[in-house]
C-alpha positions as CSV (number, residue, x, y, z in Angstrom):
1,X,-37.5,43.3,-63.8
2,X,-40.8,42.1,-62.0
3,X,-40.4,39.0,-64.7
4,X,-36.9,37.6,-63.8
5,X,-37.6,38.0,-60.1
6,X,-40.7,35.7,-60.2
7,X,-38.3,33.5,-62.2
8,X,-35.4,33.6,-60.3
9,X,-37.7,33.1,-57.4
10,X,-39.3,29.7,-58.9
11,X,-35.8,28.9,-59.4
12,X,-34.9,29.4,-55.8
13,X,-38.0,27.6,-54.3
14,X,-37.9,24.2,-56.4
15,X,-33.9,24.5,-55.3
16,X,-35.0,24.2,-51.4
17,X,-37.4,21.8,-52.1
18,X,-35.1,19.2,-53.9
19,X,-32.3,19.7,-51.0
20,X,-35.4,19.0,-49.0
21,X,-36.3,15.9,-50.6
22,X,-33.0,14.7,-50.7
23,X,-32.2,15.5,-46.6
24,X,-35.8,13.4,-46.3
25,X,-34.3,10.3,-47.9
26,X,-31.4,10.8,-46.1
27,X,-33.0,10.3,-43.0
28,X,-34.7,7.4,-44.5
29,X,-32.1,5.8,-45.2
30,X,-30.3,6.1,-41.6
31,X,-33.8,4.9,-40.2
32,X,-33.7,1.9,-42.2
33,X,-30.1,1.5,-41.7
34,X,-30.3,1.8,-37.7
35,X,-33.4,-0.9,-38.1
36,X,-31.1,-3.5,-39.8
37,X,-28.7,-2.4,-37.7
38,X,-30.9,-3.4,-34.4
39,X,-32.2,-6.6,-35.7
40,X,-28.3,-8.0,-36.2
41,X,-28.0,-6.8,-32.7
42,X,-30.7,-8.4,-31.4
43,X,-30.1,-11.4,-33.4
44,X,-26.3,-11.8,-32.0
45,X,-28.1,-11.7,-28.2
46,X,-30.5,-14.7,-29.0
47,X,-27.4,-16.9,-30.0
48,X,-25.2,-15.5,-27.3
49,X,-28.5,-17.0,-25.0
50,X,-28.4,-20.0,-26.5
51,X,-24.6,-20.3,-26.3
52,X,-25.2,-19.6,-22.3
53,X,-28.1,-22.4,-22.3
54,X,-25.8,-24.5,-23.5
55,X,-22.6,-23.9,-21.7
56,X,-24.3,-23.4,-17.7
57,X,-24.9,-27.5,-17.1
58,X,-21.5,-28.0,-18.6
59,X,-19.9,-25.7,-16.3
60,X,-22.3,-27.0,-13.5
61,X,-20.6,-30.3,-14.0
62,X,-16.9,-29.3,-13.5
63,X,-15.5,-29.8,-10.0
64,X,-15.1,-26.8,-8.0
65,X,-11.6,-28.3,-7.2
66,X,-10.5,-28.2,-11.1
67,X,-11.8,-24.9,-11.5
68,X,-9.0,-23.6,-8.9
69,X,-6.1,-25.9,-10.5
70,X,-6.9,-24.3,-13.9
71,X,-6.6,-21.1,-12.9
72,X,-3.6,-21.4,-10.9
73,X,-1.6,-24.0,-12.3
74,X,1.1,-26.0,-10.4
75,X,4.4,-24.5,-10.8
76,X,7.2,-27.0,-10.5
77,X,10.5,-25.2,-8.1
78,X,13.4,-25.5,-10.1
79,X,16.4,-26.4,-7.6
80,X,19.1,-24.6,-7.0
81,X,21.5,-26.2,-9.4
82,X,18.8,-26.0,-12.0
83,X,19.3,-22.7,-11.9
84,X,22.9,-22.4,-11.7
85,X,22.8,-24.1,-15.0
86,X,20.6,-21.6,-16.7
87,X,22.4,-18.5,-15.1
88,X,26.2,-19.9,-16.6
89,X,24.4,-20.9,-20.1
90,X,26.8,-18.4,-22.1
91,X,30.1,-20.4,-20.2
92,X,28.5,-24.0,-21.0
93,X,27.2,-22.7,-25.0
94,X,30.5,-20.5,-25.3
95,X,34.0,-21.8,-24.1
96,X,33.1,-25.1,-22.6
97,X,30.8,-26.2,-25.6
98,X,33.3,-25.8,-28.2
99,X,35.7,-27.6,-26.3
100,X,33.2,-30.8,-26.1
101,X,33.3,-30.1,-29.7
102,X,36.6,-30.4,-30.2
103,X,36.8,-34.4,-29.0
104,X,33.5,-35.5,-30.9
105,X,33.9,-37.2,-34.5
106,X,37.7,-37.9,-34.1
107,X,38.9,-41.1,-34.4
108,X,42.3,-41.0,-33.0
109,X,43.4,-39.1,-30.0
110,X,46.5,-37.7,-31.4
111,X,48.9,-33.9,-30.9
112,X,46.1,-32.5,-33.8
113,X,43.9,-33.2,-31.4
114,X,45.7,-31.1,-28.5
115,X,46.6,-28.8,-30.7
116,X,43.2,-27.5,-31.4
117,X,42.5,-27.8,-28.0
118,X,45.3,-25.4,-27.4
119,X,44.4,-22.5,-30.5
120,X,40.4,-22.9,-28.4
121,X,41.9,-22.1,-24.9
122,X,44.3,-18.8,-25.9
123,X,41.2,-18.1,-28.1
124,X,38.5,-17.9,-25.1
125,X,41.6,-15.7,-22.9
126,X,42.6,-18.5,-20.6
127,X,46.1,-17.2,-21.4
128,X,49.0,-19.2,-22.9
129,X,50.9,-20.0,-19.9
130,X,47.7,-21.7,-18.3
131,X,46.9,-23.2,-21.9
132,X,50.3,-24.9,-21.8
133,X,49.6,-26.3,-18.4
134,X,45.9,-27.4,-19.2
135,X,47.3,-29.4,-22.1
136,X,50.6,-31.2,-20.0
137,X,48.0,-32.3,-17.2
138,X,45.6,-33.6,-19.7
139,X,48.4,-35.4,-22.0
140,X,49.2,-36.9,-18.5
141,X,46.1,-37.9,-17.1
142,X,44.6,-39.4,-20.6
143,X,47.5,-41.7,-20.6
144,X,47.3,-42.7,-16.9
145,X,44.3,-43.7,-17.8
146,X,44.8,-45.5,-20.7
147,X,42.0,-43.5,-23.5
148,X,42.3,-43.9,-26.5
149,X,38.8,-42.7,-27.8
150,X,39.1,-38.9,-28.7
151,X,35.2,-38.6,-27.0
152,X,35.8,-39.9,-23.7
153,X,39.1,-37.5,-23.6
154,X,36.3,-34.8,-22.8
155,X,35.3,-36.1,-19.5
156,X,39.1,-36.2,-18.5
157,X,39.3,-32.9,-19.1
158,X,36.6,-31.9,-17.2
159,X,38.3,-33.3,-13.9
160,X,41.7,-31.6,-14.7
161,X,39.7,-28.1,-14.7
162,X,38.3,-29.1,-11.4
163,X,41.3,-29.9,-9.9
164,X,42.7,-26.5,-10.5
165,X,39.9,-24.8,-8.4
166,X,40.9,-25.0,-4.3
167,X,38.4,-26.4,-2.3
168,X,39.5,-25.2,1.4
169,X,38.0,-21.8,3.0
170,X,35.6,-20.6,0.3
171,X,33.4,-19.7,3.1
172,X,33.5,-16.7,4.9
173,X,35.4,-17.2,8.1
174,X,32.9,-15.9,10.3
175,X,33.6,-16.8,13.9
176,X,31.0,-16.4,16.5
177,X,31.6,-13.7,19.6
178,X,34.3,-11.3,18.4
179,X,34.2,-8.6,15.4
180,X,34.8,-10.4,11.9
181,X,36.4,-8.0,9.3
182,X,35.9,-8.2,5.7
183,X,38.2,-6.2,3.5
184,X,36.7,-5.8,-0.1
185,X,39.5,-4.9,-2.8
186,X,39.1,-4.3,-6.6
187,X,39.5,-1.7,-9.4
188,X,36.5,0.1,-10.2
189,X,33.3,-1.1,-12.6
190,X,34.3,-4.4,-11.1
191,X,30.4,-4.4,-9.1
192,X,32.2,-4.1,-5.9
193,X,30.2,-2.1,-4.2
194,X,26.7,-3.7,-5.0
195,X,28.6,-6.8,-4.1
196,X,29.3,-5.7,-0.3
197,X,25.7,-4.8,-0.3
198,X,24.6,-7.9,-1.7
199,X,26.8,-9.7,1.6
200,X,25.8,-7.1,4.2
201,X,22.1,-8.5,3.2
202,X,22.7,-12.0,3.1
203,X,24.5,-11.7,6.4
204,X,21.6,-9.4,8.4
205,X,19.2,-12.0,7.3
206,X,21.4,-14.8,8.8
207,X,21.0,-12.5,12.1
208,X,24.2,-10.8,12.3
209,X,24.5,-7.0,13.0
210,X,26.7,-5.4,10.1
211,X,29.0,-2.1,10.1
212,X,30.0,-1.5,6.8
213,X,32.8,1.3,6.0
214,X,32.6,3.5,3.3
215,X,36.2,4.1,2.9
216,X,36.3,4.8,-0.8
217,X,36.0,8.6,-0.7
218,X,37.0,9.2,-4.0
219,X,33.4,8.7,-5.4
220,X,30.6,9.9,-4.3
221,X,28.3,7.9,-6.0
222,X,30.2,4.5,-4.4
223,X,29.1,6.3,-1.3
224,X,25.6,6.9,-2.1
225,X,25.2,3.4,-3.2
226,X,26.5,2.0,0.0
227,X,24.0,4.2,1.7
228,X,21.2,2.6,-0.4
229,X,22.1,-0.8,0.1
230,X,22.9,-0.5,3.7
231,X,19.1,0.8,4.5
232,X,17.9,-2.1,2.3
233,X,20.2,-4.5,3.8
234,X,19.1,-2.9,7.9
235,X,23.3,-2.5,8.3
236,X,24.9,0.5,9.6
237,X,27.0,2.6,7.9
238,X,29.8,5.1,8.4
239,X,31.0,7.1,6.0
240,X,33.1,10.7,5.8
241,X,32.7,14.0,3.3
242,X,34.2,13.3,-0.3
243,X,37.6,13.5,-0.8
244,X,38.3,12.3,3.6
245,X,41.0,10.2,4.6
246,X,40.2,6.4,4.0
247,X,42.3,5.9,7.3
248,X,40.1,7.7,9.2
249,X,36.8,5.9,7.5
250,X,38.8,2.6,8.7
251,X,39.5,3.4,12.2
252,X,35.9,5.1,12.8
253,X,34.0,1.7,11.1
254,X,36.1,-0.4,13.6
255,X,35.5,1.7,16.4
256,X,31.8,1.5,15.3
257,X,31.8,-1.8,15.0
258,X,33.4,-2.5,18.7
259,X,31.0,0.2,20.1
260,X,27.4,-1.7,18.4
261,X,28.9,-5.5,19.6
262,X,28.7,-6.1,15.6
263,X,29.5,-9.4,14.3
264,X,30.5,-8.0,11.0
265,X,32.9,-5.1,9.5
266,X,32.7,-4.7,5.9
267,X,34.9,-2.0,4.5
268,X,34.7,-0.3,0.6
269,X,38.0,0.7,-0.8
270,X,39.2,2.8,-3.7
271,X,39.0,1.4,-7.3
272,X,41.2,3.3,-8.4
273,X,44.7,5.5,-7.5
274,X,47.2,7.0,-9.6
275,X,49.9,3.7,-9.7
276,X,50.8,1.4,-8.0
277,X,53.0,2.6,-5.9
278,X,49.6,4.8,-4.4
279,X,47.8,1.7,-3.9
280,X,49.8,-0.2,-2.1
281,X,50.4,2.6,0.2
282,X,46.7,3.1,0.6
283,X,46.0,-0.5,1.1
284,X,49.2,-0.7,3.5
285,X,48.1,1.9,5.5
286,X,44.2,0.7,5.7
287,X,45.5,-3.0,6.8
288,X,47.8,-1.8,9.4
289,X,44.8,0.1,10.7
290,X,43.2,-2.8,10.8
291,X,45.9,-5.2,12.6
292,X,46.1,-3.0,15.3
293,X,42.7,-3.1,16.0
294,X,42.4,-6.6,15.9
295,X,46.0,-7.8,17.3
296,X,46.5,-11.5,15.9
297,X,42.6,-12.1,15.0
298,X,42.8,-12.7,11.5
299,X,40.2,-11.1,8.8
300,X,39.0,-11.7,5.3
301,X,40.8,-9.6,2.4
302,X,38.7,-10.4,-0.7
303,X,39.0,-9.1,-4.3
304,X,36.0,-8.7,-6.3
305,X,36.7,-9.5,-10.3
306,X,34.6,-8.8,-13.5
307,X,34.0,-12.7,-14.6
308,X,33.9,-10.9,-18.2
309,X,37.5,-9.3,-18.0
310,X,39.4,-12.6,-19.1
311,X,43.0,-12.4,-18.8
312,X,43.0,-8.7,-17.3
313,X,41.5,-9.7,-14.5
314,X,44.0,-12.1,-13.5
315,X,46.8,-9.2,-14.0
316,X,44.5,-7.0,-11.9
317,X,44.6,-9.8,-9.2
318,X,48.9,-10.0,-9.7
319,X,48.9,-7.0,-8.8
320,X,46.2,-6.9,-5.5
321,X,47.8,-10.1,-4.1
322,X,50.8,-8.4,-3.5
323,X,49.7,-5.2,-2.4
324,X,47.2,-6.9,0.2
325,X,47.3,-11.0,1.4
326,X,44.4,-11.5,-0.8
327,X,42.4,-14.7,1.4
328,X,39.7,-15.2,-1.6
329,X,37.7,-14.1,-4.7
330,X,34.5,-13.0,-5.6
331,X,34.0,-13.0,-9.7
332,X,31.2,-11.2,-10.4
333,X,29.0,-11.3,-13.9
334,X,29.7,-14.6,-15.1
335,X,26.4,-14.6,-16.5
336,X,27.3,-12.7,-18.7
337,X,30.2,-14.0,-19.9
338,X,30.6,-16.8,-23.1
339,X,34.2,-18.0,-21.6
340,X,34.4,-17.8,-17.6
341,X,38.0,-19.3,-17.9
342,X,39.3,-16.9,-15.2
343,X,38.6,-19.0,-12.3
344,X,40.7,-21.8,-13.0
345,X,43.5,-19.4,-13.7
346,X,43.4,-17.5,-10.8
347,X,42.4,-20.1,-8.5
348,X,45.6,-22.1,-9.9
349,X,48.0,-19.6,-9.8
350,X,47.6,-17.5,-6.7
351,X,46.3,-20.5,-4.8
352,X,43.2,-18.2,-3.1
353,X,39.7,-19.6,-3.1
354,X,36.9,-18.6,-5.0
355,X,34.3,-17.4,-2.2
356,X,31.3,-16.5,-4.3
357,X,30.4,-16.0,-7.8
358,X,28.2,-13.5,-9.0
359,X,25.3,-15.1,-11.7
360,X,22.8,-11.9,-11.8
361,X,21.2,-8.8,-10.5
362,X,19.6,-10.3,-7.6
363,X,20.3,-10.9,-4.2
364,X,20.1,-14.5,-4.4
365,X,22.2,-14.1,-7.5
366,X,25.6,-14.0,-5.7
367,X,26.4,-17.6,-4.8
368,X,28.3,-19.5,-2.4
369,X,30.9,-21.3,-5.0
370,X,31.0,-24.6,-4.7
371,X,33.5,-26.0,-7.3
372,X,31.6,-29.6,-8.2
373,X,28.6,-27.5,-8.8
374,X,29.8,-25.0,-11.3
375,X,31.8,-27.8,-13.1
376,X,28.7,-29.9,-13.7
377,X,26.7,-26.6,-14.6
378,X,29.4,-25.4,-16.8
379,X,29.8,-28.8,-18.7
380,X,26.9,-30.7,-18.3
């Protein structure tokens, strides 16, 4: 037995000593690694030096004033019709680009001719009877006119569109030294209530003291949202529990209104009752509130419409003008809209002005319309 454990033990010991040979040139070889390592480090410095060297009396060269335009660039301030344009691109690519279209590459003007026109129009929801009227005044006016070249029909029919839009009292009729009212209708989803925020704001920061009336109880959250934009906007607000009497929201916002001297009452409404027959009472009973509070003084009664909504939206404002003497329109997301034929049918038929148009999320996003502006942006 004494024999195998001296060999076993031989056996053992030349065991540690290669796995100690072999850990020894390990280390070696991470030594001399790490040197090679150190001297590619040290090499990359030197020509990061001479890069330096060679860069400093370049730089020392460059005026201090270049330095400051390179790093802040002059930015040129697009105007505001600039960005008009780029807000309504859908409308100009969409609807109003496919009718330029339609009068490029013929050589005749003939009923082919008005007859695509016509297929394009009820296509992008303009709606038959307005098709049918576009189409009569343009016949008209092309041969008043005396074209005959199917491209310079296109032009023509840009001014008929314009026509149809009114032009008188698409401001606000905000008269200095009394209490100016503004009653906002529409159905809900509509962005009726950011848009009374988006006024109340523009309004404070034209220095007038604002009252707005949150008389849609129905929803809570059109409540909450009111109460957000009225902080941001620095407007007051009244507002009851859920489920309150409008009425009562009414009378207390006037009353506020009379007691602060404010120069402006805006008041929220419901979006949406059971029928009709509900919300004409509703809105009956809101504006006789409001006539006896103002005797003769007249007041704004605006309904805010989805821009996207096409021919629905112009039912929905049937139906509003003759529940409430509707004096204007907002349409709202018209950005976001490739047709944006609504406002030449409403404007035509009900005869109301268009008193802002909503392009965006922003503040600055709900313009003042201004009818030769949107028909250049639209189809230039």
């Amino acid at each position: 037995m004494g024999f195998f454990n001296r060999l076993f033990g031989r056996k053992k010991e030349e065991k540690i000593e290669e796995q100690k040979e072999k850990l020894e040139q390990e280390l070696l070889n991470e030594e001399l690694e790490q040197e090679v390592l150190t001297e590619e480090v040290e090499k990359n410095l030197q020509e990061e030096q001479k890069i330096e060297e060679t860069i400093e009396p370049a730089l020392e060269e460059i005026n201090e004033e270049e330095i400051v335009y390179a790093d802040k660039p002059k930015v040129e301030k697009r105007s505001f019709f600039t960005s008009l344009k780029e807000k309504l691109f859908k409308s100009r690519e969409g609807l109003f680009g496919t009718l330029k279209n339609i009068f490029t590459g013929k050589s005749i003007v003939d009923g082919e001719m008005y007859e695509e026109l016509e297929d394009t129009l009820v296509q992008s929801d303009i709606g038959i009877e307005m098709t049918l009227k576009i189409v009569k005044d343009l016949k008209a006016e092309v041969k008043a006119r005396g074209v005959k070249n199917p491209e310079e029909v296109y032009p023509v029919l840009k001014d008929v569109l314009e026509g149809y839009l009114i032009t008188e009292n698409t401001n606000l009729d905000i008269q200095p030294g009394r209490m100016n009212v503004i009653l906002i209708v529409g159905v809900n989803g509509v962005g009726k209530t950011t848009t009374i925020g988006k006024i109340a704001s523009k309004l404070v920061k034209d220095g007038k003291k604002v009252v707005i009336g949150a008389a849609d109880t129905f929803r809570a959250a059109a409540v909450e949202q009111l109460e957000e934009w009225a902080k941001r906007a620095g407007a007051d607000l009244v507002k009851h529990p859920d489920g309150a009497d409008p009425g009562a929201v009414v009378f207390d916002t006037l009353k506020a209104g009379e007691d602060k001297n404010a120069d402006v009452v805006i008041i929220d409404t419901a979006g949406r009752l059971h029928n009709k027959n509900n919300l004409m009472k509703e809105l009956e009973k809101i504006n006789n509130i409001i006539k006896k509070k103002l005797g003769d003084q007249g007041y704004e009664s605006i309904l805010v419409l989805d821009g996207t909504t096409g021919q629905n939206g112009l039912t929905q404002a049937r139906v509003f003008n003759e529940v409430t003497d509707l004096t204007g329109f907002i349409v709202t997301k018209l950005d976001g809209t490739a047709k944006g034929g609504i406002l030449f049918s409403i404007s035509e038929e009900l005869k109301k002005p268009i008193k802002y148009i909503g392009v965006g999320e922003g503040i600055e996003d709900l313009r003042e319309f201004n009818s030769k502006e949107y028909i250049q942006a639209i189809f230039d």
